[in-house]
N, C-alpha and C positions, 0 to 999 in steps of 0.2 A: 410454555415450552422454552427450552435452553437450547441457542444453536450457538458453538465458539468458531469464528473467522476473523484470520486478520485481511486486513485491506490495507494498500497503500494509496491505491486507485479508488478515487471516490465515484466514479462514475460506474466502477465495477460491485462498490459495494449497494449503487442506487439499482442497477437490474437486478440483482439477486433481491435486495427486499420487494423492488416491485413483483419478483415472479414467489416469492413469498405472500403476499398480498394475494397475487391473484388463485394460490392454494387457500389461502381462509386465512392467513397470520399475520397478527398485524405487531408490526414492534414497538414494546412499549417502555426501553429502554437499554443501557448501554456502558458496559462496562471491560475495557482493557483486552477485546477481543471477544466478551460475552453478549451474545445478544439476547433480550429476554423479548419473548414473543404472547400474545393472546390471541385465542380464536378468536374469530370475525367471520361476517361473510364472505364469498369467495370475491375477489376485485373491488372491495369496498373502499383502498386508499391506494393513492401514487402515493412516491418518493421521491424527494431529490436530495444529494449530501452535498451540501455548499462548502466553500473554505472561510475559515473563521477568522479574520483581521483583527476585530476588534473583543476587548474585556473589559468587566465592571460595567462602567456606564456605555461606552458604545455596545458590550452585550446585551444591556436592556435595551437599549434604542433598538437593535436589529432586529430584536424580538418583538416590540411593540409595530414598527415594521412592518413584521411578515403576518401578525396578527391582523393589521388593517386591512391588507391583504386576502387576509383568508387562510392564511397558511400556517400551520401548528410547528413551533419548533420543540421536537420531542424532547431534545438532548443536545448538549456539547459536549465534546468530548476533546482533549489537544485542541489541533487549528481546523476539525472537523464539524459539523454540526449536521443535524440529522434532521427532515422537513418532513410532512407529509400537509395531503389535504384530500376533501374526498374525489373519489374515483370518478364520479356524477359530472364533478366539473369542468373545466376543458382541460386537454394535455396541460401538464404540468411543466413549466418548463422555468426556468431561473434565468438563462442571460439568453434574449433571444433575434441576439443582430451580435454581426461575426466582432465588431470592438468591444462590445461588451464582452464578449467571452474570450478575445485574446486577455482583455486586463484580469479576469479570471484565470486564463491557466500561465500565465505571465506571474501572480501572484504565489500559484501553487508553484509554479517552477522556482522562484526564490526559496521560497519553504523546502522544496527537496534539497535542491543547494546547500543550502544553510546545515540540513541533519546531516547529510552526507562528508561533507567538510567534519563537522566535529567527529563522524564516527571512524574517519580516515585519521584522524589528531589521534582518537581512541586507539585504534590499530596500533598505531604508530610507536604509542607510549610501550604496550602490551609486548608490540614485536621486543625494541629493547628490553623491555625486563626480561623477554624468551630468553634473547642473548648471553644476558647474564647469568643464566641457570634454572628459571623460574620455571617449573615442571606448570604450574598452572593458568602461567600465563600464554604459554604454546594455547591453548585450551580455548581461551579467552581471543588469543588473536585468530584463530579459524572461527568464533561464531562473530566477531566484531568482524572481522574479514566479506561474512556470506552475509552480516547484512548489510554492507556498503555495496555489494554486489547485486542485492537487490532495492537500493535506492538508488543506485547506478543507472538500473533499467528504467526506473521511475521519471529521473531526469530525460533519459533518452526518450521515453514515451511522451512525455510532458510535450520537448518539443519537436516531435512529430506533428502532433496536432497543433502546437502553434505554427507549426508550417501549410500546415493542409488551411489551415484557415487564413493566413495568409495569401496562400493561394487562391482561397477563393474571393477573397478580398481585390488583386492587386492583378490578377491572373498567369502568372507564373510560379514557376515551384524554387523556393530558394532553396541553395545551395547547401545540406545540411543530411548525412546520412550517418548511420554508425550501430554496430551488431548490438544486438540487445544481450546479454551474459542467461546463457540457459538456465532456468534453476535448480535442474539436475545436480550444476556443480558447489550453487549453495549447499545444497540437502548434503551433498558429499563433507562439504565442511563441516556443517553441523555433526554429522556422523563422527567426523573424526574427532571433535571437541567433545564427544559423550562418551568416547573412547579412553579423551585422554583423563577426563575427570573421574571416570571410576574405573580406571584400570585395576586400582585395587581392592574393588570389589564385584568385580562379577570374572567369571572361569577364561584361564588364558583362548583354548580353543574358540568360546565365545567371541571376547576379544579380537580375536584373528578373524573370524567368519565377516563381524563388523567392517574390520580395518581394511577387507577386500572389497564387500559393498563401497564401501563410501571411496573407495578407489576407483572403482566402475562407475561410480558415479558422477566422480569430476571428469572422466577421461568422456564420460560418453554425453557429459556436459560441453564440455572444451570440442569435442567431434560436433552435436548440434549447432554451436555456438557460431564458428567459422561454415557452419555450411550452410545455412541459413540467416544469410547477412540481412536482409528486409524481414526480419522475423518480429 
């Protein structure tokens, strides 16, 4: 079976394979948002999707690693890597004392950092050539737009949880809150950037019907956005 999901959230892509798992499917690899699945029996493996540091030779070491361990690494994929082992044996758990998992999501939050940064440089380039006339780069700067906006939320979520865990470390809640960007108002950009790329080929009324979606969409993005500040 072929299921396509993206995740930016690795811990959202390890519940969905575990509740995958516990229907009969088991992943047996991994490509650009494809996941390729096989029966199995129903709760026969857990999951976990680690963040991947190291290549080449520390990729074989981490793999040799998880192998002494117990642990299958299915796949790597970018700075993701995809685990399982069987369901028989205890919770599965990867970093399981609160410093080991701040240097965990401490790591991922660089990583978000870093793509975000270049795809605001990306924007940025896109917006200017707008400026100067470029009908397809208008295009270009709404989907580079909506997904900084959604590595945006990544960051933001990233440290949330290094706060909570912080917390529970140190016993206070530091200092650190901020609206997560609805993705209503991505979807609205994308919409708009499929508008602008084949305006010349699909019917204007179409067109229009489009260009009002995706208008509803960022307005009632931008309305959840500020009204659900702890969202």
């Amino acid at each position: 079976m072929i299921r396509f999901r993206i995740y930016y959230d690795n811990d959202a892509a390890a519940n969905w394979l575990n509740e995958m798992a516990k229907d009969g499917w088991n992943m047996t690899g991994f490509f650009a948002g494809i996941f390729l699945f096989e029966k199995c029996g129903k709760g026969a493996w857990q999951y976990q999707v680690d963040f991947r540091t190291g290549f080449g030779r520390k990729a074989d070491d981490y793999r040799l690693f998880m192998e002494d361990a117990g642990i299958e690494v299915i796949q790597n994929w970018g700075f993701w890597t995809f685990l399982r082992k069987p369901a028989s044996e205890k919770p599965f758990q990867l970093y399981t004392d609160i410093d080991s998992c701040l240097t965990h999501y401490k790591k991922i939050l660089v990583m978000f950092k870093i793509i975000t940064a270049l795809e605001v440089l990306g924007l940025t380039v896109e917006l200017l050539a707008a400026l100067m006339g470029n009908r397809p780069a208008i295009a270009f700067a709404f989907v580079l737009g909506a997904i900084s906006l959604i590595l945006v939320n990544q960051v933001i979520r990233v440290k949330r949880i290094i706060n909570k865990l912080k917390e529970q470390r140190d016993g206070f809640q530091p200092g650190y809150d901020s609206r997560r960007f609805s993705l209503c108002f991505s979807a609205g950009m994308f919409l708009n950037a499929i508008v602008l790329l084949s305006r010349d080929y699909i019917a204007r009324p179409i067109r229009h019907v489009i260009q009002i979606a995706a208008l509803i969409l960022m307005v009632f993005g931008l309305f959840i956005t500020f009204r659900n500040k702890n969202e």
